[in-house]
C-alpha positions in Angstrom: 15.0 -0.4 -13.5 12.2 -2.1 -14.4 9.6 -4.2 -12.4 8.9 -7.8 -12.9 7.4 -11.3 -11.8 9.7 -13.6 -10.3 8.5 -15.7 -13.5 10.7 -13.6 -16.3 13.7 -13.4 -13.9 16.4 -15.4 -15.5 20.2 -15.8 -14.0 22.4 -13.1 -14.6 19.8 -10.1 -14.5 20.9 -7.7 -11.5 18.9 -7.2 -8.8 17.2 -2.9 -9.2 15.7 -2.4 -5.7 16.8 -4.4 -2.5 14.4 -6.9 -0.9 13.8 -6.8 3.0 12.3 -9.2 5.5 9.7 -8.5 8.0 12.0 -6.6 10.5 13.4 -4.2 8.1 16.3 -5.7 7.6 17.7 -6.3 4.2 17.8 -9.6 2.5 19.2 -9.1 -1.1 21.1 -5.8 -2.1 20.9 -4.1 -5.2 23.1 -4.8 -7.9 23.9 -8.5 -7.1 23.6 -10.6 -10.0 20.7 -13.3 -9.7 21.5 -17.1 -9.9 18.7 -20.0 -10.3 19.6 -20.8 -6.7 18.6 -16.8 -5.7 15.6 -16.8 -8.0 14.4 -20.0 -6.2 15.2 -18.7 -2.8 13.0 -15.1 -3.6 9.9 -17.0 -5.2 9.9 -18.9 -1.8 10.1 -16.5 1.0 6.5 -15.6 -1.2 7.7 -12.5 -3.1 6.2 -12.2 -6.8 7.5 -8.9 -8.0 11.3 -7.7 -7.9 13.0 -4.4 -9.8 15.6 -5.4 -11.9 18.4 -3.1 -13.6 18.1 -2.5 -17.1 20.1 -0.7 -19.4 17.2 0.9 -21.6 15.7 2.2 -18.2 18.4 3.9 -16.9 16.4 6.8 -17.6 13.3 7.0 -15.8 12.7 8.5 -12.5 11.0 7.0 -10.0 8.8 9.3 -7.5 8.6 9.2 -4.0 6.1 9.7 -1.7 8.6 10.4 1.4 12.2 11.2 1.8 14.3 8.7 3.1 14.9 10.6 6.1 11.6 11.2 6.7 10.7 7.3 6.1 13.0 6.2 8.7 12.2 9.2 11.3 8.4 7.9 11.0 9.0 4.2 11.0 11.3 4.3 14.4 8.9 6.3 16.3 5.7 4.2 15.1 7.9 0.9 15.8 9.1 2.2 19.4 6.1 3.7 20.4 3.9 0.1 19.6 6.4 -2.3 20.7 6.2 0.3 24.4 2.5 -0.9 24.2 2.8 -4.6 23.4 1.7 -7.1 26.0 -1.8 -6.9 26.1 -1.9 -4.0 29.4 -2.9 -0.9 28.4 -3.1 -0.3 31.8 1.2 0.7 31.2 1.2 4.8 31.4 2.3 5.1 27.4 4.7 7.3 26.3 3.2 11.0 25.0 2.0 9.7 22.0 0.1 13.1 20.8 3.6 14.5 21.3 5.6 11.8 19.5 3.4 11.8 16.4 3.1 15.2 15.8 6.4 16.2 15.0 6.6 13.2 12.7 3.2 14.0 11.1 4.3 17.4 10.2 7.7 15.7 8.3 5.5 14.0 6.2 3.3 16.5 5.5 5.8 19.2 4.4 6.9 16.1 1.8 3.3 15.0 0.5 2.0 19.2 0.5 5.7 19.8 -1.2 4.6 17.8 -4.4 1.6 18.9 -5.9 1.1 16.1 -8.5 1.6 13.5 -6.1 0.0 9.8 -6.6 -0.4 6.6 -4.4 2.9 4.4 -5.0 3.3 0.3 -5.1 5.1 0.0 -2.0 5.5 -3.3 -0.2 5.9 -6.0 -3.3 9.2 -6.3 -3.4 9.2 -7.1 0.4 9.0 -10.3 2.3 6.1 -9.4 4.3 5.0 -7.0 5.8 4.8 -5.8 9.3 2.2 -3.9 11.4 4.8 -0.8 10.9 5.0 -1.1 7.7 1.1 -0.7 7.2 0.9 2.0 9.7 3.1 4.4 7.4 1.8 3.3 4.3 -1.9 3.8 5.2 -0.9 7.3 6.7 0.6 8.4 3.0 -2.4 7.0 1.3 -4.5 8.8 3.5 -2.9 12.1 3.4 -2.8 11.9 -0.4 -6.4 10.9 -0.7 -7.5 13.5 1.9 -5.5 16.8 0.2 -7.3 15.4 -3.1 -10.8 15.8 -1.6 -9.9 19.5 -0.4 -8.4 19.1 3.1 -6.9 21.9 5.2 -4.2 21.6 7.5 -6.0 20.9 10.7 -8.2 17.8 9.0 -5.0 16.3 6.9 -3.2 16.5 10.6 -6.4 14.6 11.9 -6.3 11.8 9.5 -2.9 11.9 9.2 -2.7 11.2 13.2 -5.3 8.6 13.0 -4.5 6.8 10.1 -0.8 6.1 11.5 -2.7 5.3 14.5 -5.7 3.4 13.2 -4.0 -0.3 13.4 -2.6 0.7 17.7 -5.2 -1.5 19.0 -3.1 -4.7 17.5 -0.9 -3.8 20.3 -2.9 -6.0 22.2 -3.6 -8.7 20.5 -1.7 -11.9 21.0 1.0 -12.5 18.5 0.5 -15.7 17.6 -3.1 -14.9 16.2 -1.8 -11.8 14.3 1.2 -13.8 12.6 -0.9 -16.9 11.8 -0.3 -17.8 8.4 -3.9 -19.7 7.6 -6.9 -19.0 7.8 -8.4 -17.7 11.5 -11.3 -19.2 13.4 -14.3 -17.9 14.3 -13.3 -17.0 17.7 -9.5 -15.6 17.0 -11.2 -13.4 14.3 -13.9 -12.3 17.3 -10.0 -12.0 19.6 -8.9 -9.4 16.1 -11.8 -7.5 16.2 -11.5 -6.0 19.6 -8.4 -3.9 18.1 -10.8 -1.4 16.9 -12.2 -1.1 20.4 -8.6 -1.1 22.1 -7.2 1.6 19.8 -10.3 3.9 20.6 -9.7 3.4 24.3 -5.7 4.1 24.1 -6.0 7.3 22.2 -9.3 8.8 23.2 -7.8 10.6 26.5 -4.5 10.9 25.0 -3.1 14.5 25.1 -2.4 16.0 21.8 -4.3 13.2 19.7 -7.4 14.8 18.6 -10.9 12.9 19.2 -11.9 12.1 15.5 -8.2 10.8 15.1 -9.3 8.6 17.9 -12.5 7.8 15.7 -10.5 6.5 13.1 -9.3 3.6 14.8 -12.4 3.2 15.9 -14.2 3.1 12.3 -12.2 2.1 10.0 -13.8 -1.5 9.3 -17.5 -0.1 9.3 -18.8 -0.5 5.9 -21.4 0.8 3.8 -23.8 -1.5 4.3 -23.8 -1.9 8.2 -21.7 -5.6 8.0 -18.8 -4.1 9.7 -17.6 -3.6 13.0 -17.4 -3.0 15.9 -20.6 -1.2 16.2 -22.6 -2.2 12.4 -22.8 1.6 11.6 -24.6 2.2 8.4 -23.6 5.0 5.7 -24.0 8.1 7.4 -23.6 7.3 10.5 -20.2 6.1 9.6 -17.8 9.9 9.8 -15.8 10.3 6.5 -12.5 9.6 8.0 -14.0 6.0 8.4 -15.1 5.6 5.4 -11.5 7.2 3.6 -10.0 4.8 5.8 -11.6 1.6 5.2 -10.7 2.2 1.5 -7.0 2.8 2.0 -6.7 0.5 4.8 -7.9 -2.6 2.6 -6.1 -0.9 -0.6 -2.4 -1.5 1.2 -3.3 -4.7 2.9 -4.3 -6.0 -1.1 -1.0 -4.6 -2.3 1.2 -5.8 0.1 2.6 -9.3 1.3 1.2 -11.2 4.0 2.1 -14.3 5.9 -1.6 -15.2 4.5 -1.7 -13.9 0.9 0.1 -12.4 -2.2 0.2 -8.7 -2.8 -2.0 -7.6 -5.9 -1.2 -5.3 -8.8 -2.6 -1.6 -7.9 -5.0 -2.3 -10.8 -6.1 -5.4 -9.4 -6.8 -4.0 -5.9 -8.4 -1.0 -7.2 -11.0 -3.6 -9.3 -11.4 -5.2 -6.1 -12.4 -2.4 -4.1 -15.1 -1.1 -7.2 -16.5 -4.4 -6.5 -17.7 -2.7 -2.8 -18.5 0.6 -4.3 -21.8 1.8 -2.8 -22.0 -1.4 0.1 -18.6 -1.9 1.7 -16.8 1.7 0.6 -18.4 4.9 -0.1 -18.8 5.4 -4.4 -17.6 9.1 -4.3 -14.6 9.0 -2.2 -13.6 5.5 -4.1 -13.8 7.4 -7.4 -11.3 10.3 -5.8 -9.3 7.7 -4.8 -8.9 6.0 -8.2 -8.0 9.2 -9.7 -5.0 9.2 -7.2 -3.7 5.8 -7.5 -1.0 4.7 -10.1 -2.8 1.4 -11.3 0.1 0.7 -13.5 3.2 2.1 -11.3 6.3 3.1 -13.1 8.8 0.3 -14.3 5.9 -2.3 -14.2 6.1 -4.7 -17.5 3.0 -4.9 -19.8 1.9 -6.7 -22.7 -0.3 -4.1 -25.4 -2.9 -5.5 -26.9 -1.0 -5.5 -30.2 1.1 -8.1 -28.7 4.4 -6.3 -27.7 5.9 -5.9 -24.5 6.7 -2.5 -22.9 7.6 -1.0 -19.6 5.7 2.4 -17.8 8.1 4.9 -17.9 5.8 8.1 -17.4 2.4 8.3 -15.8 -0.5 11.0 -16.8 -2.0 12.6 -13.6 -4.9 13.2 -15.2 -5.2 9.5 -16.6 -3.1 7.1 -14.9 -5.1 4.0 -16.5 -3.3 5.7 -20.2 0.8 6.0 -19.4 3.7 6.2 -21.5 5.2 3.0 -22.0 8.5 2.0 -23.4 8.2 -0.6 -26.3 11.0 -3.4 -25.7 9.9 -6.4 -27.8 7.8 -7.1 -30.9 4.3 -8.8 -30.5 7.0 -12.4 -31.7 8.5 -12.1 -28.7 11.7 -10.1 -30.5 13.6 -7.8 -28.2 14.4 -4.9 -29.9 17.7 -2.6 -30.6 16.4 0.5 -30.6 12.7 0.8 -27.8 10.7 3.0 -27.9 8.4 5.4 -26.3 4.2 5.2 -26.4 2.3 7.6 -25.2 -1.4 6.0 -24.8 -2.8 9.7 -24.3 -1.9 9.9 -28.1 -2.8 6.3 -29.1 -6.0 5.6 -27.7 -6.6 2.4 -29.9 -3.6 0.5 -28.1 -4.4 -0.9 -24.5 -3.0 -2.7 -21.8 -3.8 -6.2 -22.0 -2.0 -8.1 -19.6 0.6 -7.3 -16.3 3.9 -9.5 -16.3 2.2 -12.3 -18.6 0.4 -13.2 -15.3 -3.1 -14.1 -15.7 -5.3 -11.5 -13.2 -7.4 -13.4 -10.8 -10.2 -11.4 -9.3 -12.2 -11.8 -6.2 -14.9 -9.8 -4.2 -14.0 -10.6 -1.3 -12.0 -8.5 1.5 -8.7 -9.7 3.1 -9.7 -11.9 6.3 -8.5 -8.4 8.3 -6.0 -6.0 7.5 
């Protein structure tokens, strides 16, 4: 497979990976042969990325973060357990959630602990948009990852593991209709989005089985740097480190992932982004960590070399994960050729990456509205 913008697809390629809407539920299969009439159809439900089968690909193995099993285990009991809160009264007795969310937290655990060169993963692209479920798993795995790479026992990955699949519980209560609205908010429904912070503290802070600073984490994790968060302003050290590895991958999944408001971004893009905040909206040493662990050009991804040709990541280098091996498939003319070819840019350090998917990359410093 190989991964590209809805821009190179042409009729008759097969679809690689299948593409789901907001509820889960799967839209396109793989394997189904693309028409114009599907290619128009994809680019307009927003998606700009889709995996595609190819024959010189058939080879490379893509890594994952969870099992399946574990995937769906997680994504039923965050989805059951937030839809029990929905409604705006957390004055409902909720269901054990300490209880609930431990036994899920140690699945995923054993998977991210079980792999010891594990890296942050392009997950939602290829999706129609994605759901508050969605971003409650995928910020827990970024989190995990980013917290065993700065030396985290058990007890503190199970801590931020807890409250990063948490962090987002407070959107329980917000009304629907501000969450899902596809422009931009106003002043006072952003005011109505901020509270969530405040309403996640107060739903897990007495919960049995949830520990306090997991608690914190929802609480925290859209302070900043510079004191222009919220809810409270905090400043630097007065913001605890699970805040601040939170507001990093919180905003890095809400960049790489569609909205109903925006486009998902290229891993390199969002990573750019967040640099732009090192030192004021994110903390510079866990940001650099967090680069290290973050596969800026994921595997399968089409990129143009600054010689001109086209290739396709096959391989990534733990150690540098800006320099992967990439699979040579046409000549800097455009020429597809017979026989590609491997490039390992460990080896060949004059030859760069120069473009993503012959998409010009746009760059802004500013944040998602909210994530």
């Amino acid at each position: 497979m190989r991964l590209v913008p809805i821009a190179m697809l042409e009729p008759g390629m097969k679809l690689g990976k299948r593409i789901y809407n907001d509820e889960g539920m799967v839209l396109l299969r793989e394997q189904i042969e693309l028409t114009t009439h599907l290619i128009k159809r994809i680019s307009q439900l927003g998606i700009r990325y889709v995996y595609i089968q190819d024959p010189h690909m058939e080879d490379i193995e893509f890594p994952v973060m969870l099992r399946e099993e574990t995937r769906i285990r997680a994504m039923k009991e965050i989805k059951e357990q937030f839809t029990s809160l929905a409604g705006g009264n957390m004055k409902n007795k909720y269901p054990y959630l300490g209880k609930k969310f431990t036994g899920v937290m140690e699945l995923i655990l054993e998977d991210i602990c079980s792999q010891p060169g594990v890296m942050i993963m392009m997950t939602g692209m290829h999706t129609m948009d994605h759901t508050l479920y969605d971003h409650s798993l995928n910020v827990c795995i970024h989190s995990l990852i980013l917290g065993k790479a700065l030396g985290y026992d058990k007890n503190k990955l199970m801590e931020i593991g807890l409250g990063a699949m948490l962090h987002d519980i407070g959107k329980t209560q917000i009304p629907p209709h501000i969450l899902q609205k596809p422009g931009k908010l106003t002043p006072e429904e952003y005011e109505i989005v901020k509270n969530h912070t405040l309403y996640g503290f107060k739903l897990l802070k007495d919960e049995p089985g949830i520990p306090l600073l997991s608690a914190h984490c929802a609480l925290q994790h859209h302070e900043r740097m510079d004191g222009q968060g919220y809810p409270q302003g905090l400043k630097g050290s007065d913001i605890h480190e699970y805040g601040k590895l939170l507001a990093l991958t919180d905003s890095y999944d809400a960049m790489t992932t569609n909205r109903i408001y925006q486009n998902a971004l290229l891993p390199h893009q969002a990573v750019e982004m967040l640099f732009a905040g090192s030192g004021t909206l994110y903390d510079q040493h866990i940001l650099e960590v967090f680069r290290d662990y973050v596969a800026i050009y994921p595997i399968g991804l089409t990129v143009q070399l600054i010689t001109g040709d086209t290739a396709v990541v096959v391989r990534i280098h733990p150690e540098a994960p800006h320099r992967p091996v990439v699979r040579v498939i046409t000549d800097s003319e455009g020429r597809k050729l017979h026989t590609p070819y491997d490039l390992d840019l460990m080896e060949h350090l004059s030859v760069m990456i120069a473009g993503v998917g012959g998409e010009a990359v746009m760059m802004t410093s500013e944040e998602p509205q909210f994530t």
